[in-house]
N, C-alpha and C positions, 0 to 999 in steps of 0.2 A: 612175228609171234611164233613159238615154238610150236609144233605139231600140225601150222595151220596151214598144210598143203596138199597137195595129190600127186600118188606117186603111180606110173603106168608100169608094167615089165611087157616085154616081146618074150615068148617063147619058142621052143622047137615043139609042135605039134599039139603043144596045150595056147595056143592063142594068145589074145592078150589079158593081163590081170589090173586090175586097178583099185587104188585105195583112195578112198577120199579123208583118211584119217592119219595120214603118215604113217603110212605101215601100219597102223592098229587093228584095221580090217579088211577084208578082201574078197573085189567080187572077180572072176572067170567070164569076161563076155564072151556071147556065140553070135547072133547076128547081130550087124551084117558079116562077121568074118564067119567065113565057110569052116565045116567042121576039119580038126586038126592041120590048122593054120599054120604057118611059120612068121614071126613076125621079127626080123632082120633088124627094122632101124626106128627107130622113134625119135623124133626132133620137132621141137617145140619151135612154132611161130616167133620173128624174133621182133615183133609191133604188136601182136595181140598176143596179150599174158596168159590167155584159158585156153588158144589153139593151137593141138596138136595133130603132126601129120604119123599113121603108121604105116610101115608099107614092108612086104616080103612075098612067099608064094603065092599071094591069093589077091595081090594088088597092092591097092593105094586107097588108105583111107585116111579121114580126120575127124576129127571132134572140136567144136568148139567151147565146152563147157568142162576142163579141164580131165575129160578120158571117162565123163563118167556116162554119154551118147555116144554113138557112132555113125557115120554113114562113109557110103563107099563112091570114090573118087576116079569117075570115068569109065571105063569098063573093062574089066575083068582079061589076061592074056594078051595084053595092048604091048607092054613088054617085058621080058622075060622076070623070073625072079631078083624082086629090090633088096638088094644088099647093103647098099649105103644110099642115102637123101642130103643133099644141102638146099636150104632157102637162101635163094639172091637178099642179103641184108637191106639191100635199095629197094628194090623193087621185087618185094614177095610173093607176087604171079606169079615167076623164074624160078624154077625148081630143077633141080639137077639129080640124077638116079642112078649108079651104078651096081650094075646086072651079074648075074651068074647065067648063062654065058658071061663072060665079060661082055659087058658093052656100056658107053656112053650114052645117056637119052637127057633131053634139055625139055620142058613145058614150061608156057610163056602165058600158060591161061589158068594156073593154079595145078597141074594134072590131069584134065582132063582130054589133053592130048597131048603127044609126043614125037619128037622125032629124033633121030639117034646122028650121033656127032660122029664126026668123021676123025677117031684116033686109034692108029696103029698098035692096038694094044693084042700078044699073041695069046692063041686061043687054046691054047693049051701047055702044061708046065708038070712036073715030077708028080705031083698027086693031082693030074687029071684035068678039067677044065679050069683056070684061069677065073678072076673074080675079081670085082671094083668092090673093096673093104673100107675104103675112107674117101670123103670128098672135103673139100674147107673153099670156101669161097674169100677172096680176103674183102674185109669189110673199109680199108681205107683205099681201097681199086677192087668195083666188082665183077667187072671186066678177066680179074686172074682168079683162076681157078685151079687148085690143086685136084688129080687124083690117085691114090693108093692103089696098088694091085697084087694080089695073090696067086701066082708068084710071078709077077714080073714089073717090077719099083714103082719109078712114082714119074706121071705125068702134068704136063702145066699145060696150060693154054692163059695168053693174053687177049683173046678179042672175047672175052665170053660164051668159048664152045664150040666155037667153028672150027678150031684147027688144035691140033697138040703135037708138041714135042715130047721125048723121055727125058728125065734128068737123071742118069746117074754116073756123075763124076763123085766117085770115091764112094758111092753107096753098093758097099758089095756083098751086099745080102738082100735079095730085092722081093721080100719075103713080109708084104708088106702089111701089117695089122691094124694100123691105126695111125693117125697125122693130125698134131694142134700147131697153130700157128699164136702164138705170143706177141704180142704189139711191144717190145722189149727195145732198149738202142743200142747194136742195130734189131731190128727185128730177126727172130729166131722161127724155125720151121722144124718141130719134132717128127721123128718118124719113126715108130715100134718094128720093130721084125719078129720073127721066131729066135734070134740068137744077138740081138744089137738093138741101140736106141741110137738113132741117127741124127745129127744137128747141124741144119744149112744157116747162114748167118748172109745169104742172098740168094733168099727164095728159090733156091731147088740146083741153084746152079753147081754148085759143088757143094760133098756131103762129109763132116767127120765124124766119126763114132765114138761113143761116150767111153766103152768098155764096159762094161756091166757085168763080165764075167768075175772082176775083180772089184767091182761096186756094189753091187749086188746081192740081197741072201740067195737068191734065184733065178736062175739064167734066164730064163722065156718071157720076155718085153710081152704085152698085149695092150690094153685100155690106156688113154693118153686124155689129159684135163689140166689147160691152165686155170689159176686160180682167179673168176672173175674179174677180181677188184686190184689183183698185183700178179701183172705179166711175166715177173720175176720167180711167180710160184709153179712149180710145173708138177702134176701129182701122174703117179704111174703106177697102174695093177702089173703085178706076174705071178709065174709059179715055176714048179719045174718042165713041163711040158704042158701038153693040148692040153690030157688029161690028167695032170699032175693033181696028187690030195692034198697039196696044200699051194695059198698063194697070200701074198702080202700088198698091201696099197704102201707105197713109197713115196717120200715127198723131196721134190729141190727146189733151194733156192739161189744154187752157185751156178747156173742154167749146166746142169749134171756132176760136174763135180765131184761132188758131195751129196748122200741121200741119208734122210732119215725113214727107221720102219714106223709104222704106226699102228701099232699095235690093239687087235682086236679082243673083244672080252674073252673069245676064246680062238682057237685053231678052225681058220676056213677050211673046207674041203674039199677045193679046188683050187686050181688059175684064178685069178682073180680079172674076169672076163672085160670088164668094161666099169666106168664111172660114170654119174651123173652132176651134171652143173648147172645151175641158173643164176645171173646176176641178182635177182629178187633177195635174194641170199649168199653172199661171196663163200660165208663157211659152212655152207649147205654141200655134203655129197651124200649121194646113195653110192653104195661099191656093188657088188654082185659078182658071185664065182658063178662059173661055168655051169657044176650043177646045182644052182639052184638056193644057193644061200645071200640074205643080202642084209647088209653091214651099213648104218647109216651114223654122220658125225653131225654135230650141229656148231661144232667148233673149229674146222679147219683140220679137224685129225688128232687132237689132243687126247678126244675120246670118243669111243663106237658106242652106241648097240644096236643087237643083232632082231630080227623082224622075225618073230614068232612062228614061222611055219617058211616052208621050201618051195619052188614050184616048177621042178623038174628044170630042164637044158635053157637059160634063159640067153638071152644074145644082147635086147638091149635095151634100157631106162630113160625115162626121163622122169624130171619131176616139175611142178607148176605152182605156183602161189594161189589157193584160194579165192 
């Protein structure tokens, strides 16, 4: 049913926002998040439909009653700032966290302990410290595990966390934003950068670039979402830079190809930061630019509109069914 879900946002320093109306209304929690929060990643339970985990400088928390309670998840500086979260699809005790500092950390008891994995990821890159920006666990082997880094590519592990390789044969921009994996034949492994969308066709092993400078209205790849229901859909925000004033949601079906824009009611004004997805709904997204605006379709992209009010530097969404 149209309108009958809850949609969360992460912000920079204004916390988390939450609507129990699809964007119709909007409340600012404060506790338990600490004042002027950052909240990096939000990712929805993938067996229980109303629980969401957030997590960035001030921890790790969840909600079980679709974002509209909170409580806080272990304690506080356990490790460092959460940039990216994946839930083990098997076994959703297993949670996976990648840090600013970079770092690896694996919890086996829901988060409320941690201990950090052993991969050679370096700790510093052109703009400063190093950052884990995407995780993907693959859900038909949970045992591999992708992870993204900024700036320095993308690592795999097959035993579940214990050990990682880098993969970048032919990914020569290791500037990494964001990473979906497509259950496609064969199976596809997307990966955003600052300047390239990347497409491995075996899992990380070797990587070729789409082109996007001549695909594209706008060079800067960010936010990456296959289309639930058809693997074959792969939807993609950009813009012109970090802080670029304008950014578009783009769609393929020819796994890059080929992109259609999809046009919003009016000009975002920003990168267009990040997407949201839930199988609940195949043609359900929320979009959200950078600062602060967010764009939702209820058709796959045919048509937007835009959520009534702004809420400053957001980073990232989920949304949940009622």
């Amino acid at each position: 049913m149209a309108g009958n879900y809850s949609i969360c946002l992460g912000t920079v320093g204004w916390g988390l926002w939450y609507s129990p109306d699809a964007g119709e209304s909007w409340k600012r929690h404060r506790p338990p998040f600490p004042l002027n929060s950052r909240i990096q990643a939000l990712v929805a339970h993938p067996t229980k439909p109303h629980t969401i985990y957030a997590a960035g400088d001030t921890g790790l928390f969840v909600s079980h009653d679709r974002g509209s309670r909170w409580e806080r998840v272990g304690t506080q500086g356990t490790i460092p700032t959460i940039w990216s979260l994946a839930i083990d699809p098997v076994d959703p005790n297993i949670l996976f966290a990648g840090t600013r500092p970079s770092g690896l950390y694996r919890s086996r008891d829901g988060g409320q302990h941690w201990e950090r994995l052993n991969a050679a990821i370096s700790p510093e890159c052109s703009i400063g410290e190093t950052f884990v920006t995407a995780l993907v666990v693959d859900p038909a082997d949970h045992r591999t595990i992708w992870a993204g880094v900024e700036i320095d590519g993308v690592f795999r592990s097959r035993d579940g966390g214990d050990s990682w390789v880098r993969l970048d044969n032919g990914l020569h921009d290791p500037d990494i934003h964001d990473m979906v994996l497509a259950a496609t034949q064969p199976r596809r492994l997307y990966a955003s950068t600052a300047s390239e969308l990347f497409i491995s066709e075996n899992e990380g092993d070797s990587w070729q670039a789409v082109g996007i400078r001549q695909k594209w209205p706008l060079p800067y790849a960010r936010g990456l979402r296959v289309k639930p229901d058809d693997p074959n859909v792969l939807y993609a925000g950009c813009g012109q830079t970090t802080t670029g004033e304008k950014g578009y949601v783009l769609r393929s079906s020819t796994f890059g190809e080929s992109w259609d824009t999809l046009a919003f009611p009016t000009e975002t004004d920003a990168t267009v930061w990040g997407l949201a997805t839930n199988p609940a709904d195949p043609n359900r997204i929320v979009a959200f630019s950078l600062f602060g605006e967010v764009h939702i379709t209820e058709d796959a992209g045919a048509s937007w509109r835009k959520v009534g009010r702004s809420f400053g530097e957001i980073r990232s969404a989920v949304w949940v069914p009622n």
